[in-house]
C-alpha positions in Angstrom: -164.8 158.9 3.2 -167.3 156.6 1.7 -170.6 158.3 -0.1 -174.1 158.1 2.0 -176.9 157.4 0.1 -180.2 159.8 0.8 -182.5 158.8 3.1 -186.4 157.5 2.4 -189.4 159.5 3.0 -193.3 158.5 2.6 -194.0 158.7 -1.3 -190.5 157.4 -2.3 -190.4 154.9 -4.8 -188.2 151.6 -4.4 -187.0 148.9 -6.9 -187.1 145.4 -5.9 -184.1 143.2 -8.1 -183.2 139.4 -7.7 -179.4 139.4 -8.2 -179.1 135.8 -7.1 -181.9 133.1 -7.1 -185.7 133.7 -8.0 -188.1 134.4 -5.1 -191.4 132.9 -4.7 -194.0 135.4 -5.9 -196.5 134.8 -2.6 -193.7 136.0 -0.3 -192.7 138.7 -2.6 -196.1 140.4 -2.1 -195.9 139.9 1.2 -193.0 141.5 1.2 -194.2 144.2 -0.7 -197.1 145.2 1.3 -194.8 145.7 3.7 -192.8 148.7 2.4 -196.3 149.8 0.8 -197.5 150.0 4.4 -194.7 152.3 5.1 -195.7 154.0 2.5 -193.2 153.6 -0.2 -194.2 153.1 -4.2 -192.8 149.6 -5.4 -191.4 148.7 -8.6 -190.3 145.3 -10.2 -187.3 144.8 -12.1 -188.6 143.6 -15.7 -186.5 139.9 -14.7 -187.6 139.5 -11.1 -189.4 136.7 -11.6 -187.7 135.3 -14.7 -185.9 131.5 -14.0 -182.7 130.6 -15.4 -181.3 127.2 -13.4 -181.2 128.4 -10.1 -180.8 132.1 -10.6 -183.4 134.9 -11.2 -182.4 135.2 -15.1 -179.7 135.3 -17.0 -176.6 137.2 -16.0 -177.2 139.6 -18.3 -180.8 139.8 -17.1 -179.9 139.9 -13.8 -177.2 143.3 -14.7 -180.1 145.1 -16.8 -182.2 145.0 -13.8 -179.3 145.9 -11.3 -177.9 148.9 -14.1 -181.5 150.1 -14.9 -182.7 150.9 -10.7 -179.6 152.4 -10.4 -180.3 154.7 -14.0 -183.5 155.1 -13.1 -184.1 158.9 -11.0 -187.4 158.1 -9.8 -186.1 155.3 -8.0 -184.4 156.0 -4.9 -183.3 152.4 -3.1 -182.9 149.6 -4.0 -184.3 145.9 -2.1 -183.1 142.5 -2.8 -185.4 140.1 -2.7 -184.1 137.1 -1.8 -180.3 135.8 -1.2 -179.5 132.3 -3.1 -176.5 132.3 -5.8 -175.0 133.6 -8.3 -174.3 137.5 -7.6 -170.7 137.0 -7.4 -171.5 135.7 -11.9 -172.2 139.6 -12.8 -169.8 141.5 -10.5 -167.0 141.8 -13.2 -169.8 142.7 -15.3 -171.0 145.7 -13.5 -170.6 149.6 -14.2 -169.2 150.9 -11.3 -168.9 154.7 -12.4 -173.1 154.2 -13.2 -173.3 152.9 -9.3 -171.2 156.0 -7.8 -172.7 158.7 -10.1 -176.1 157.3 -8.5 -175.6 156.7 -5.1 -178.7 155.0 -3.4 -180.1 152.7 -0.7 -178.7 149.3 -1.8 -180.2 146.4 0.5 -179.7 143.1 0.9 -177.8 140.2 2.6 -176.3 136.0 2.6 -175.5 135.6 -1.3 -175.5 139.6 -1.7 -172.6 140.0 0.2 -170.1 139.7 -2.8 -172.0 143.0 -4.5 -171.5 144.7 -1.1 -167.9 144.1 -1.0 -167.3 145.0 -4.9 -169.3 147.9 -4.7 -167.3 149.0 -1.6 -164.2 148.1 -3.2 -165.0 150.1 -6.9 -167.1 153.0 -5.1 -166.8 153.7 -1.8 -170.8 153.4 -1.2 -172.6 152.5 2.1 -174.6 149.3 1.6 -176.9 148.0 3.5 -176.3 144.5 5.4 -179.8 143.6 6.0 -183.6 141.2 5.5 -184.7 140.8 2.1 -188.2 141.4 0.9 -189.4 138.3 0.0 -187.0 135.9 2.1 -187.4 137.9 5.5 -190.2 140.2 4.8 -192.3 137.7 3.1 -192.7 135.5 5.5 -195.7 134.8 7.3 -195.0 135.8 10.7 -191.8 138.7 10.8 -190.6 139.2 13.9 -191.2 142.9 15.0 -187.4 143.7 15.4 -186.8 143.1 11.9 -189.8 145.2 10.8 -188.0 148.0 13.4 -184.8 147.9 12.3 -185.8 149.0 8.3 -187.2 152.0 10.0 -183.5 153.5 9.8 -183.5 154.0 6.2 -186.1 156.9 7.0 -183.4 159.0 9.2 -179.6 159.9 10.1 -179.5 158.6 13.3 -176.7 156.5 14.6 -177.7 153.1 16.7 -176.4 152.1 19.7 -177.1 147.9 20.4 -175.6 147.0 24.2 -175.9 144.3 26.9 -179.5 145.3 27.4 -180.9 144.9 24.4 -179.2 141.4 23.2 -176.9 138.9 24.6 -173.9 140.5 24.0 -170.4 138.2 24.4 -167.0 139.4 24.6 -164.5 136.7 22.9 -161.7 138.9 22.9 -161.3 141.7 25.2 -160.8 145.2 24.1 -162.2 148.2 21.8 -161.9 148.6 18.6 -163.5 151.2 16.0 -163.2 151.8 11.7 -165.5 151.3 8.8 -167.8 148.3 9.0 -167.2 145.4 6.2 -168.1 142.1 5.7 -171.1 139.8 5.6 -171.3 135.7 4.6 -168.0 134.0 6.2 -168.7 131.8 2.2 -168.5 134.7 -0.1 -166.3 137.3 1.9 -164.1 134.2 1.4 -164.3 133.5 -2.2 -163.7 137.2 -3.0 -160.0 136.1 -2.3 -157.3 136.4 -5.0 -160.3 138.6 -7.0 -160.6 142.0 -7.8 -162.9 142.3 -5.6 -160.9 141.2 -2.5 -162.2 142.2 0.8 -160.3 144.3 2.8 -160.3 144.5 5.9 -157.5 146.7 7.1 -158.3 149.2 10.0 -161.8 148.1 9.5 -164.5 146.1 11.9 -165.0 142.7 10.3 -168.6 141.4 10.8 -168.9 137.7 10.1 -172.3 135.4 9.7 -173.2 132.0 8.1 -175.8 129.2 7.7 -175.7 125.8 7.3 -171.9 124.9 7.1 -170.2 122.7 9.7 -167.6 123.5 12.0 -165.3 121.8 9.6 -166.4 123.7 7.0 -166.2 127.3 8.9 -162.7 126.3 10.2 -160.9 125.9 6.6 -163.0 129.6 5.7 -161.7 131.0 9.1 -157.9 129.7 8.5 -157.8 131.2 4.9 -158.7 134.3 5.9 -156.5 134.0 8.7 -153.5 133.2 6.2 -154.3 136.0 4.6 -153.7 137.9 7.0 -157.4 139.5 6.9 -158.2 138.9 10.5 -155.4 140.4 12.2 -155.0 143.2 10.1 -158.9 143.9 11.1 -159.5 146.7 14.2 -162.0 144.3 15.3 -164.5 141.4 14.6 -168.3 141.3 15.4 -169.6 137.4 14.7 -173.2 137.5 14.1 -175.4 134.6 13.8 -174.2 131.1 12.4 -177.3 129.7 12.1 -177.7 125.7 12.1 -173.6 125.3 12.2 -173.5 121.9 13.5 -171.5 118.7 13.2 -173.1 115.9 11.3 -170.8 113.8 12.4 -169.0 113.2 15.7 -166.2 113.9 16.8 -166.0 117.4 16.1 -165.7 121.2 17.8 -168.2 123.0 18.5 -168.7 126.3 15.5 -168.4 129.0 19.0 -165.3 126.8 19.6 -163.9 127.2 16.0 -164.7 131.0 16.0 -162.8 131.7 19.1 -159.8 129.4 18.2 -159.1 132.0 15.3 -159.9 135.1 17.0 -158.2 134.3 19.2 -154.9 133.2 17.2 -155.8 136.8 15.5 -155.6 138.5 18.9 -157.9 141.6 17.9 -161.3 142.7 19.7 -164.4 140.6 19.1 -167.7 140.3 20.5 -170.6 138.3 19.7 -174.8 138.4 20.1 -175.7 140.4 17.3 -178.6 139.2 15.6 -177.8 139.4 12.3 -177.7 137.1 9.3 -180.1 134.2 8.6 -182.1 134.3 12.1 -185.2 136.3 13.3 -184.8 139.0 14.3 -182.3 140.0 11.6 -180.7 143.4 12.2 -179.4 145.2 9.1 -176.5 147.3 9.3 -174.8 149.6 7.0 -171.4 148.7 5.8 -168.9 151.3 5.1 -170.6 153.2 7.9 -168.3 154.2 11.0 -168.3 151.7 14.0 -167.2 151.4 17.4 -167.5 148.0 19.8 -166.1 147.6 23.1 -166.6 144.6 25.1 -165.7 145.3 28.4 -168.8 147.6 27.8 -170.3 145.3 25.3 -171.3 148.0 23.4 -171.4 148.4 19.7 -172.0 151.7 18.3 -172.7 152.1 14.0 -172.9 155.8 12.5 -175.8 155.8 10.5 -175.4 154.8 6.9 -177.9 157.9 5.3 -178.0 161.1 4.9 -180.8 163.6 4.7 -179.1 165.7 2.4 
């Protein structure tokens, strides 16, 4: 049974961290008006805006501002604010009794995955899959569904996307249901051979990327095929793989790689869910109970809070 963190309510204060690269201060107050308008309290990790190469700060800047929201009482979820690299440098690094002793909103998604999948793995904690402050919330124009779909860290209530609302597509017939996992085809496959190795048995695998090419999504989709982590999977939602294309002809088509291994894999999978690096960007809460059937083409997610 994995832990729920506590839902939001008006007054709440929220940290904003930068596990991976630094985000540009005008969209990070953007950003941040936007939770203020929702009437959340903000505050900064100390190293937000610190640069180190291409991350946000050292690692160990990066961990003191990761350890210290988590410490901190008054603060009761925690926003990434922008994707980039380098979260997978301070996993090892991390206190993991800290993280389960404190149990809170953790948000974020792209680079972020690998701290969703080790703080799965070392606590059993719903996560959040979903837009970043400054990266999605900071931009100039946000697209009304991804201002909506923050709006379910205020409640307990399960969501229901069908055929209706988005262009759902069966690839594989068939229903499926378990624990949600996954995140960034990229770093759900270089937590292999790590401690921090997804797993996906019994559980609904959700898949997105950006900017590889078919070639490059194929040799991710056959490792994790030899390692047996797409069969073993209940089922597979693929979300958006955004700007996948060939530089170079000939080549397949990224829908036609997908399908070629979910197919070998032979378990449910459906596709349409806006999620990952597109507008609107859905968030959803992994470890949380799911159920998809496409036949129906209907994918149902328990929420990932509690109001307790």
């Amino acid at each position: 049974m994995s832990i729920k963190p506590v839902c939001l309510k008006k007054g709440d204060t929220v940290g904003i961290i930068a596990p991976a690269g630094p985000p540009r201060r005008d969209a990070l107050s953007r950003g941040g008006k936007f939770l203020e308008g929702l009437g959340l309290n903000i505050k900064l990790g100390r190293y937000v805006h610190s640069e180190h190469g291409y991350l946000a700060g050292t690692d160990e800047e990066r961990l003191k501002d990761l350890h210290s929201m988590f410490r901190d009482k008054e603060i009761k979820a925690i926003f990434c604010a922008r994707g980039g690299y380098g979260t997978a440098r301070i996993a090892s690094m991390i206190d993991y009794e800290l993280l389960k002793a404190n149990p809170k909103i953790f948000w974020g998604y792209s680079d972020i995955t690998f701290l969703h999948l080790a703080i799965m793995k070392h606590c059993e904690m719903i996560t959040f899959h979903g837009p970043m402050i400054a990266s999605d919330f900071g931009r100039e124009k946000v697209h009304s569904e991804t201002e909506d779909t923050f709006l379910q860290v205020f409640g307990a209530a399960p969501a229901i996307y069908t055929k209706e609302q988005l262009l759902l597509e069966s690839i594989v017939e068939g229903s499926a249901a378990g624990s949600l996992t996954g995140g960034n085809l990229t770093l759900i496959t270089s937590t292999l051979g790590t401690k921090f190795e997804i797993e996906t048995d019994g559980r609904i695998l959700f898949i997105e990327e950006i900017n590889e090419e078919p070639r490059a999504v194929d040799r991710m989709l056959n490792q994790l095929y030899m390692a047996g982590k797409l069969e073993k999977a209940s089922g597979v939602i693929v979300g958006d793989f955004h700007n996948c294309i060939p530089d170079s002809e000939p080549s397949f088509s990224v829908e036609e790689v997908v399908s070629h291994y979910l197919h070998l894999a032979g378990k449910p999978a459906i596709k349409g869910l806006k999620i990952g690096h597109c507008s609107p960007n859905i968030a959803i809460p992994l470890g949380s109970k799911a159920f998809m059937d496409t036949s129906r083409k209907v994918i149902f997610v328990e929420s990932g809070t509690t109001m307790k």
